[in-house]
N, C-alpha and C positions, 0 to 999 in steps of 0.2 A: 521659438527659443525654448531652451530645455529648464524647468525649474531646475532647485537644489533638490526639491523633494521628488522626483522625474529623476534625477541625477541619483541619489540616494537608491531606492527603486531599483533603476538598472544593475545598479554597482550589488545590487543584495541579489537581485536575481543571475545575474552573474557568478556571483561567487557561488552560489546556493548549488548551481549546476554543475560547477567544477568539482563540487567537495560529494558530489550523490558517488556511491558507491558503483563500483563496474557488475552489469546482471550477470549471470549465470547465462551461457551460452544457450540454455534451451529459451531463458525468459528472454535472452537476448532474442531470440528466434521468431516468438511468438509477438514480440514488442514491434517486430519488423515487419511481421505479416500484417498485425492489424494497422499499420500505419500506411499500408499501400490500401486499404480501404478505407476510407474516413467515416462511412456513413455505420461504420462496423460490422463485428462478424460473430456470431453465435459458435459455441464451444466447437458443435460437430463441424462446424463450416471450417476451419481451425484445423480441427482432423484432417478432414479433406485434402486440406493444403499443404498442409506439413508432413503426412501421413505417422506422427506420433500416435502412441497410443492414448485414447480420450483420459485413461487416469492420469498420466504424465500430464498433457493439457490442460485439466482441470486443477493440477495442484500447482501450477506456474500460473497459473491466471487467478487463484487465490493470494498467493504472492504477490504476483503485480497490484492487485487492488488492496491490499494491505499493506504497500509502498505506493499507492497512489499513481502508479503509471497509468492504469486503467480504471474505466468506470462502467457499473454496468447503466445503460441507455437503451429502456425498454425491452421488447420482447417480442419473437412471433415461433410458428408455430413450428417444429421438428418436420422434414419431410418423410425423415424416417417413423418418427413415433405417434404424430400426433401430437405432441405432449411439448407445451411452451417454454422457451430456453431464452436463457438472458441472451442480449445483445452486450457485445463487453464493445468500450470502443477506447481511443486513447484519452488521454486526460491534458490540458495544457500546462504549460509550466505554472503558469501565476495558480491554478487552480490548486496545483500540487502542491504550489511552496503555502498557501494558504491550509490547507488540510494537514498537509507534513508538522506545522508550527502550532493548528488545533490540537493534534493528536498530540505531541508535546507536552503542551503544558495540560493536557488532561491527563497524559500518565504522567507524571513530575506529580502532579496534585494527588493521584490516588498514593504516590508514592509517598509522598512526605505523611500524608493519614495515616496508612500502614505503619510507616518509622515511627512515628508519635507513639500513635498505639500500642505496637513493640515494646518502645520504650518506657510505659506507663506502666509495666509489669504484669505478664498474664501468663497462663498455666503452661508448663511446657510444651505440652502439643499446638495451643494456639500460638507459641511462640515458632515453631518448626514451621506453620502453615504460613505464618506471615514474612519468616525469611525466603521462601519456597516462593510467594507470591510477589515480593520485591525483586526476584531473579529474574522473576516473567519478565515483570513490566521494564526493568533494567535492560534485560535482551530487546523486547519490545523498543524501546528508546534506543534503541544500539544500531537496531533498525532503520530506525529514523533518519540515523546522524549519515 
């Protein structure tokens, strides 16, 4: 039998999924690839697959993990360099919608400090820096939703 709070839960992760924003066809791409791997794929492995170029790669896979699609999950070593490269893999939903609602009210918090601040009266310039910085985190959050 399903609680109310079970029932609640569902109903949030549910909606939570419907309202995420459509990727960008290359993150959409790279979203694809690592989920036909589950144990995951290091950036060059990615290359391989897709044959993007590793800068394109690397800036969609910064994306994804600062929207929480992805996570990086350990490391091994480059066949080409030698040199040790994250393993990115997918993220689950509950993990995301938990991470998505930290980052939340952590920018919301930096954000209201800022406004305060702003609002307390401070020299021009620090006043330019703090609306400039409330932009960030604004888009930041924009992100989010």
């Amino acid at each position: 039998m399903i609680t109310n709070m079970e029932t609640s839960t569902l109903n949030r992760n549910e909606s939570f999924k419907k309202a995420q924003p459509k990727l960008s066809e290359k993150r959409q791409l790279l979203l694809n690839v690592l989920k036909l791997y589950p144990k995951g794929l290091t950036s060059e492995e990615i290359v391989d697959k897709t044959k993007m170029p590793i800068n394109q790669v690397s800036g969609r896979l910064s994306e994804l993990k600062s929207m929480f699609y992805i996570s990086g999950d350990g490391s091994k070593r480059c066949i080409h360099t030698g040199n040790y490269r994250t393993i990115w893999r997918v993220t689950n939903s509950d993990w995301r919608i938990f991470q998505t609602n930290k980052a939340f009210v952590e920018l919301r918090t930096q954000k209201d400090q800022l406004v305060r601040d702003k609002n307390r009266g401070v020299s021009t310039y620090t006043f330019e820096v703090l609306k400039k910085e409330i932009r960030r985190i604004d888009r930041l959050i924009n992100q989010l939703a």
